[in-house]
Residue frames relative to the residue before (quaternion, step in Angstrom):
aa qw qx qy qz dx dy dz
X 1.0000 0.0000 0.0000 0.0000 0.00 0.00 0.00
X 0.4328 -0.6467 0.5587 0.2870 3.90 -0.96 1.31
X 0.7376 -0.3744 0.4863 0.2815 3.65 -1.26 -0.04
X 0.8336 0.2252 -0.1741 0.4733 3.28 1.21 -1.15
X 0.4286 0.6441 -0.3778 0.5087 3.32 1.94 0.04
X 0.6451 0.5738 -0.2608 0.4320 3.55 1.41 -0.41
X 0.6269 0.4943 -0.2055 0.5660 3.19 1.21 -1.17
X 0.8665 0.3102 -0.2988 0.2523 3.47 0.59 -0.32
X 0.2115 0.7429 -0.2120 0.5987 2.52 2.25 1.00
X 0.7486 0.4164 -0.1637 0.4893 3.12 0.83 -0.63
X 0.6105 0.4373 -0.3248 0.5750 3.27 1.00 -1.34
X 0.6821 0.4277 -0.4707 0.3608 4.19 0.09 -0.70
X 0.7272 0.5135 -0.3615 0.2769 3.13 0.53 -1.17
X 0.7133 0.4852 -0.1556 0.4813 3.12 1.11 -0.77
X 0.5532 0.3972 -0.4233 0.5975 3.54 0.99 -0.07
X 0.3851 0.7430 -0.3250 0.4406 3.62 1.02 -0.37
X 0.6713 0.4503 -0.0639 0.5852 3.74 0.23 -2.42
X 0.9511 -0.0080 0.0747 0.2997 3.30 -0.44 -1.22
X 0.2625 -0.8464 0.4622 0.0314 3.77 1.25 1.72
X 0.7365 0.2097 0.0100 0.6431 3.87 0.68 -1.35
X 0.0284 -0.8787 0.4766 -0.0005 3.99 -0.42 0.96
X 0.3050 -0.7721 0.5121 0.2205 3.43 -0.05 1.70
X 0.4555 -0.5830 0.6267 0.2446 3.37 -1.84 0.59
X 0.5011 -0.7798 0.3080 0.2144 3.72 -0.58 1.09
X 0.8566 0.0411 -0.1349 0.4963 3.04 1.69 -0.87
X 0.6204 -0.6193 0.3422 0.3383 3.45 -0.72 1.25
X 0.0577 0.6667 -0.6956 0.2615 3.04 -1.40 1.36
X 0.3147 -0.7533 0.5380 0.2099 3.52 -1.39 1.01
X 0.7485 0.3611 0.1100 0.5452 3.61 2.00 -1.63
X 0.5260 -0.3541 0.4963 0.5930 3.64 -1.02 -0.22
X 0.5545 0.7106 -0.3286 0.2822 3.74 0.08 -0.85
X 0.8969 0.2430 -0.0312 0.3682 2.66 0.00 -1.55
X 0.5992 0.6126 -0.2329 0.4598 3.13 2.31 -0.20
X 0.3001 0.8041 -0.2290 0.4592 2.82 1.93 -0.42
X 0.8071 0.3165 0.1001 0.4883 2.93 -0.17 -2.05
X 0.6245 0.5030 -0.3154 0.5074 3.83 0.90 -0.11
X 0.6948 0.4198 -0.2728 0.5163 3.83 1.31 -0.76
X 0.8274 0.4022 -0.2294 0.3178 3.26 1.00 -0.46
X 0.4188 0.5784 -0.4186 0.5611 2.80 2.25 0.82
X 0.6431 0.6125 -0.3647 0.2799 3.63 1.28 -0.25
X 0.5612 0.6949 -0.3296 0.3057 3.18 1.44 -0.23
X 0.8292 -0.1875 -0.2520 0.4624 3.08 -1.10 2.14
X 0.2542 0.6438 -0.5124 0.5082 3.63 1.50 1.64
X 0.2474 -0.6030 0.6925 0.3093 3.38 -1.22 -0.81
X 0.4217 -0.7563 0.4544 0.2091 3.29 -0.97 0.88
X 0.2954 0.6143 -0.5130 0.5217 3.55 1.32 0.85
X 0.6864 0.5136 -0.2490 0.4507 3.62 0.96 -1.29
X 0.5641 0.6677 -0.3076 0.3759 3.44 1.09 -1.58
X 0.7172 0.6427 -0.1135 0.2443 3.05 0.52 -1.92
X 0.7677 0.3010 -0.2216 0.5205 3.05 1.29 -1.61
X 0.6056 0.5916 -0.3421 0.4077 3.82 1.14 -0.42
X 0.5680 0.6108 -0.3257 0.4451 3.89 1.23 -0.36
X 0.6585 0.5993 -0.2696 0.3667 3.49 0.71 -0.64
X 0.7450 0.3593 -0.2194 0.5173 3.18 1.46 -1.32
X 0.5280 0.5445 -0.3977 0.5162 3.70 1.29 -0.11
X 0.6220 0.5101 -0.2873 0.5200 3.86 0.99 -0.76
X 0.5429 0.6337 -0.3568 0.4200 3.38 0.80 -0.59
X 0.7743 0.2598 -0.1219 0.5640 3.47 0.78 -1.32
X 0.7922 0.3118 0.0010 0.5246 3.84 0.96 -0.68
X 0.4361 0.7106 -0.5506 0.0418 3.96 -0.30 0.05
X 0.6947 0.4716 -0.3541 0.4118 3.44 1.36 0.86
X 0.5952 -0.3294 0.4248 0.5973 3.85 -0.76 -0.30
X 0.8450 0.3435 -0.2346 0.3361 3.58 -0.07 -1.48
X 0.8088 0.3908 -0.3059 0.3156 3.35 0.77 0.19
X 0.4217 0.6866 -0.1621 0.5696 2.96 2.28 -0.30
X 0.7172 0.2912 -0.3438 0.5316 3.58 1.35 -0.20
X 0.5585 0.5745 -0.4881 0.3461 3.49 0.94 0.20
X 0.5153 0.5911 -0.4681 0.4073 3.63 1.62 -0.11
X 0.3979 -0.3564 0.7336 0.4200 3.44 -1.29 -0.11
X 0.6816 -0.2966 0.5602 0.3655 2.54 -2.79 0.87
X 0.6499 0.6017 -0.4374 0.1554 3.61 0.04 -1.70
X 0.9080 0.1737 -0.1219 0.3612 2.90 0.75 -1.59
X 0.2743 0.6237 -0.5935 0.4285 3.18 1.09 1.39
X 0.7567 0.5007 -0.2478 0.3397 3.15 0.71 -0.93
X 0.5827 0.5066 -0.4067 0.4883 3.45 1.16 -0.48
X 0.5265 0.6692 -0.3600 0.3812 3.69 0.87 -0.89
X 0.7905 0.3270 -0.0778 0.5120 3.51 0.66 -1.64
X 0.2749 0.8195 -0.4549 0.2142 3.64 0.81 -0.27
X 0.6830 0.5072 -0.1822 0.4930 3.45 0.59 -0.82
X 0.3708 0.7090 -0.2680 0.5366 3.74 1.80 -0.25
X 0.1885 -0.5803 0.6926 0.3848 3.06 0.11 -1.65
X 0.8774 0.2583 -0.2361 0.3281 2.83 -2.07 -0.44
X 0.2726 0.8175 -0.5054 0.0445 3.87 0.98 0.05
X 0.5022 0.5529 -0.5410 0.3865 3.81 0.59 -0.31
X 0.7853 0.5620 -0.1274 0.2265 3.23 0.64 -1.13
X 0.6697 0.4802 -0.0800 0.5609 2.73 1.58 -1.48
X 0.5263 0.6901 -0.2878 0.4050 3.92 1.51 -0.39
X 0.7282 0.4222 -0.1620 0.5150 3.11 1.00 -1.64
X 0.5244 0.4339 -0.4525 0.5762 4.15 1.04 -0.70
X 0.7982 0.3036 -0.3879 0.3467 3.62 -0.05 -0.49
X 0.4353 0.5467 -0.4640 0.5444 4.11 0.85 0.01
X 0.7884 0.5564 -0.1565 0.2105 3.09 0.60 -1.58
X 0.6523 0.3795 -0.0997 0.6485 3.24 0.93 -1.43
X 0.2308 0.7302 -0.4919 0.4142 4.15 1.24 0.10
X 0.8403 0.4127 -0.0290 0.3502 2.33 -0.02 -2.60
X 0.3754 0.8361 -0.2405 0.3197 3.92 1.21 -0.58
X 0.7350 0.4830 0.0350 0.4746 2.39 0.69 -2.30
X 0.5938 0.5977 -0.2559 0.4740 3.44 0.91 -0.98
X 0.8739 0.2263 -0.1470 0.4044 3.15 0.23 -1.59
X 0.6729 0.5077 -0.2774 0.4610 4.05 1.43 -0.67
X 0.8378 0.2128 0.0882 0.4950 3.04 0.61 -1.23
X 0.6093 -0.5725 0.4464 0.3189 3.91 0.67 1.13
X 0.5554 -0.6951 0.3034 0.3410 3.58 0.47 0.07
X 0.4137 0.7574 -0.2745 0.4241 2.70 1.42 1.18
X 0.4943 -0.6145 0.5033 0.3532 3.89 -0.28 1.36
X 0.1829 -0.6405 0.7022 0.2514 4.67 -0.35 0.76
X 0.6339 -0.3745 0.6740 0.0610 2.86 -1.87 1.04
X 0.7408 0.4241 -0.2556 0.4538 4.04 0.26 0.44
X 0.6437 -0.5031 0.4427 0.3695 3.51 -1.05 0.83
X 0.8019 0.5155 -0.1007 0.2847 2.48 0.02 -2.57
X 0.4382 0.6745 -0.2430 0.5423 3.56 1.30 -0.96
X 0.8614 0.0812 -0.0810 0.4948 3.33 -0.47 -1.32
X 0.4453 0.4841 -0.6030 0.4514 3.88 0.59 0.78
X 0.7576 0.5210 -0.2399 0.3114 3.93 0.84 -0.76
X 0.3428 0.8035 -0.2950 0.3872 2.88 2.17 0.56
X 0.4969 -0.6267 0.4541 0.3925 3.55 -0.71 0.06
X 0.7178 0.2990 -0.1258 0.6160 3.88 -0.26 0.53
X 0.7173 0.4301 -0.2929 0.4633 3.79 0.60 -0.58
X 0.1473 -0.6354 0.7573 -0.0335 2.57 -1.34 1.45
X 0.7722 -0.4993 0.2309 0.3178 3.13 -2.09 0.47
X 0.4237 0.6412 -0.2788 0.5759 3.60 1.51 -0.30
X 0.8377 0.2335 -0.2696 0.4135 3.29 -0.03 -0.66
X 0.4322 0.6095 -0.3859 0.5411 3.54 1.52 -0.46
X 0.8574 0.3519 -0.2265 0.2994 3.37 0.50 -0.89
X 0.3653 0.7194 -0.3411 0.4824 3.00 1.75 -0.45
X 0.6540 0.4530 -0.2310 0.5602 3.99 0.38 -1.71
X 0.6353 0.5325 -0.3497 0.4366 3.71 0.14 -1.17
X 0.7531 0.4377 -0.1821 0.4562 3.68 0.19 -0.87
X 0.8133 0.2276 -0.1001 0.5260 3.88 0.59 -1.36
X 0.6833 0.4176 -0.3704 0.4708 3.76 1.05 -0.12
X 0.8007 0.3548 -0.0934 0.4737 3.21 1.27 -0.73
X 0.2001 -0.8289 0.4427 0.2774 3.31 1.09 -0.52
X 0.3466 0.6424 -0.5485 0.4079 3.48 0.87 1.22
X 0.4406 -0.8235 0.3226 0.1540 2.99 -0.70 1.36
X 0.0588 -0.6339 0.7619 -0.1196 3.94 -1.00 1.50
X 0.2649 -0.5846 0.7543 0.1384 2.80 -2.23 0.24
X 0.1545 0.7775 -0.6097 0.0008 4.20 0.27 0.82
X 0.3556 -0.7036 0.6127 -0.0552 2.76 -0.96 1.54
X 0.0265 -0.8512 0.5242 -0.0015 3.35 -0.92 1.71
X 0.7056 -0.3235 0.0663 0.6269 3.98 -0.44 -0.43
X 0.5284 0.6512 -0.3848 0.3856 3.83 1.65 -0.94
X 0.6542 0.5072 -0.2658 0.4941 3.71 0.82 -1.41
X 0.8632 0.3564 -0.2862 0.2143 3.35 0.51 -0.93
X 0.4763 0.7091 -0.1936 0.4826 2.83 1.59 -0.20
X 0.8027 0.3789 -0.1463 0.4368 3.23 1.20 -0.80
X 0.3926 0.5390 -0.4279 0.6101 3.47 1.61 -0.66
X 0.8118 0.3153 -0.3941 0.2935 3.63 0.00 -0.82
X 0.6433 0.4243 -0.4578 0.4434 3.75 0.84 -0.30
X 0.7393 0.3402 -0.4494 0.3685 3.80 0.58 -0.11
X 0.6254 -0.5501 0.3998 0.3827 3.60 0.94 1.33
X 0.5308 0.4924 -0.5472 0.4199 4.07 0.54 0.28
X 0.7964 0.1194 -0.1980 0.5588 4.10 0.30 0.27
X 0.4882 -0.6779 0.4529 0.3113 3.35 -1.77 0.61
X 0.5102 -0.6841 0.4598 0.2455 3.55 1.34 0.71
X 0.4412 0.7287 -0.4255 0.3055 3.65 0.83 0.35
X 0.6084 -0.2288 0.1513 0.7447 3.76 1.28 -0.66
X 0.8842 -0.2899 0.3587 0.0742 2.73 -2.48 0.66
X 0.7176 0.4390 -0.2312 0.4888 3.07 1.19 -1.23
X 0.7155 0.5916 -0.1958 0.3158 3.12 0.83 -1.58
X 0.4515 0.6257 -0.2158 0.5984 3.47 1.95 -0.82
X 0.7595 0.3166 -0.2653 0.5026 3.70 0.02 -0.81
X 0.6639 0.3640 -0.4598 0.4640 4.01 0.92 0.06
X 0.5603 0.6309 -0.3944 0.3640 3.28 1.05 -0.65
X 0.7427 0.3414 -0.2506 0.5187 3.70 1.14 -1.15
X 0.5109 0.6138 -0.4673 0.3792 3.63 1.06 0.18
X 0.4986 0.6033 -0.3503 0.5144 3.34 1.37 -1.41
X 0.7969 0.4984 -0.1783 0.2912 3.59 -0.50 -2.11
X 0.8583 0.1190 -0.1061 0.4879 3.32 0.08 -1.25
X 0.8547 -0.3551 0.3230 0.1979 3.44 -1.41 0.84
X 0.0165 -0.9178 0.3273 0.2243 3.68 -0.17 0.60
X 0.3819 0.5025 -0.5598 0.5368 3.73 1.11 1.09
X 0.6662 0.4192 -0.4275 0.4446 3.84 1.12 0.62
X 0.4894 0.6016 -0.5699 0.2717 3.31 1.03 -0.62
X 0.6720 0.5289 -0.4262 0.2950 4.03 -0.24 -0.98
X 0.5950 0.5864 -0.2746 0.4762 3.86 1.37 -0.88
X 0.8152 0.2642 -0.2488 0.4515 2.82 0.04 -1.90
X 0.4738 0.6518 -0.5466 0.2276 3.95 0.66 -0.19
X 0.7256 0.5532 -0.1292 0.3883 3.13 0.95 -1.34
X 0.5210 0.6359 -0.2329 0.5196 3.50 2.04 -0.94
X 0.7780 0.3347 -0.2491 0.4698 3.19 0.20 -1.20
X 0.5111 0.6171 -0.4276 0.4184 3.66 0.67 -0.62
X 0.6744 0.3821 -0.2117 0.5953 3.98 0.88 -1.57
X 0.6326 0.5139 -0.4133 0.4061 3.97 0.35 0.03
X 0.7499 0.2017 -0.3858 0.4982 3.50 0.55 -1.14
X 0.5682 0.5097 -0.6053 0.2255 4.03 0.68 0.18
X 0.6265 0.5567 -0.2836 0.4659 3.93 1.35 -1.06
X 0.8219 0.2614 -0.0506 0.5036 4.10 0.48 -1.08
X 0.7678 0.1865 0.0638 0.6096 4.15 0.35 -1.04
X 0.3104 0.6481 -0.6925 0.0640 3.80 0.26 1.43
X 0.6844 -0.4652 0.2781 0.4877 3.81 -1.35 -0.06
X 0.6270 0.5092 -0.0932 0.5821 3.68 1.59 -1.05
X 0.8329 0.1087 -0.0097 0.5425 3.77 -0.52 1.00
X 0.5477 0.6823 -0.4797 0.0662 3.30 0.77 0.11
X 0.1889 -0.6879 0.6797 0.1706 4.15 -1.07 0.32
X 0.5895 -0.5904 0.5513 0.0069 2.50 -1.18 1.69
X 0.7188 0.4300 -0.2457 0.4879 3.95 0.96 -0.86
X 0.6288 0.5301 -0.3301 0.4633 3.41 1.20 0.05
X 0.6621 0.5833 -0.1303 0.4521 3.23 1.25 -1.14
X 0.1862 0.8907 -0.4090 -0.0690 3.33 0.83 0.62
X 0.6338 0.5012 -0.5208 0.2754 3.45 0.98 -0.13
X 0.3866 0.7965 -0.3337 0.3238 3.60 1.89 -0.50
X 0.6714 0.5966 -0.0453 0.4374 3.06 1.21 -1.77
X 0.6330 0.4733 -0.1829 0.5847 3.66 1.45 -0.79
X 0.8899 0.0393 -0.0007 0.4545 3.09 -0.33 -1.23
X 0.2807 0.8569 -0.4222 0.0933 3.59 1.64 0.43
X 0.5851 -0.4575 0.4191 0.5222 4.06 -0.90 -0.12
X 0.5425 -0.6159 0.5315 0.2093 3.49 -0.91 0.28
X 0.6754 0.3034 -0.2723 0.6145 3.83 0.63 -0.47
X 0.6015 0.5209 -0.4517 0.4035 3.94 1.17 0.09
X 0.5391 0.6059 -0.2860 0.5104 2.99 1.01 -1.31
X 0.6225 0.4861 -0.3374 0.5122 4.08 0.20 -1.32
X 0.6808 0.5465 -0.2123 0.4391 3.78 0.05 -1.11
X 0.7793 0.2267 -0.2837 0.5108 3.62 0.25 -1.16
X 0.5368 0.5184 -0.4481 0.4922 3.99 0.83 -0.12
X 0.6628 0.5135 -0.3808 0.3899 3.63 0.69 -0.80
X 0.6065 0.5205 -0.3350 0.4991 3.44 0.96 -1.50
X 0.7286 0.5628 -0.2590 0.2921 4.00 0.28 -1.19
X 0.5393 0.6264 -0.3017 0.4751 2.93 1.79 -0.97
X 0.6518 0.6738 -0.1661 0.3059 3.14 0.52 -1.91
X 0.7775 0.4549 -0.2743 0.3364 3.55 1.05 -1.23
């Protein structure tokens, strides 16, 4: 199989799995997506999902979100994790909004990297589903996979998100981000994974993976 006989393997198979592609975490605005992605970090968005509602309840804008205290942002989100942290970027970058940008989530990368709490992932994340400008953020699911189907050297994060910028098509990048992300949780997770389920793994998979998970299967 060529490289691009692979890639286009993927994209079917997966346009294939997942025809209509749900957005993982619940959101009404740029806002509130915002502030929902950058509560997911090293969370699950099962967790995200149920902790957003009761913080929305009291807060789903800039201007009312700075009248909370950090504190009681932070009690709210606790269950998140990282809440010291993840309190003050949200007060913080609140207050941003207010004072840069009319209270308004900017339409720009570069913008929402100069946020408190935002990183280039989450910048890119909003960019893509609030805005429909096209990114490819690349979390542990993406990265993990590009590297078992031999289509990145799986060395860092970054290097993984050019690799799928290069490869796959950009009027797909906003889909297949969101595809590939619901595949390695349903077919190719790091924990439990089966190789017979995982069929695009199995196809167009790395070769020293493939060797490895037979070895490990053998072994048991």
């Amino acid at each position: 199989m060529t490289k691009q006989e692979k890639i286009a393997f993927v994209i079917k198979t997966l346009q294939d799995l997942y025809p209509t592609i749900p957005i993982p975490l619940d959101h009404k605005d740029p806002y509130t997506l915002l502030i929902a992605v950058l509560m997911s970090a090293q969370s699950t968005d099962v967790r995200v999902n149920q902790i957003t509602p009761l913080l929305f309840d009291k807060a789903d804008n800039p201007y009312d979100m700075v009248k909370l205290s950090v504190e009681e942002i932070r009690e709210i989100i606790k269950p998140v994790g990282l809440s010291p942290m993840k309190s003050k970027g949200i007060h913080g970058l609140s207050q941003i909004l207010i004072d840069k940008h009319d209270g308004k989530v900017p339409v720009d990368l570069a913008a929402l990297e100069e946020l408190p709490a935002v990183g280039h992932k989450t910048a890119s994340v909003v960019i893509s589903q609030a805005f429909g400008i096209p990114a490819f953020p690349v979390d542990t699911h993406i990265h993990r996979l590009m590297y078992r189907w031999g289509l990145t050297n799986g060395k860092n994060v970054t290097q993984t998100e050019k690799d799928a910028k290069r490869l796959f098509p950009k009027e797909l990048w906003n889909d297949l981000h969101l595809q590939i992300i619901w595949y390695g949780r349903e077919y190719s997770p790091a924990r439990g994974w089966n190789l017979e389920k995982d069929i695009i793994t199995s196809t167009v998979g790395r070769k020293t993976i493939l060797q490895e998970y037979y070895k490990k299967q053998r072994s048991k």
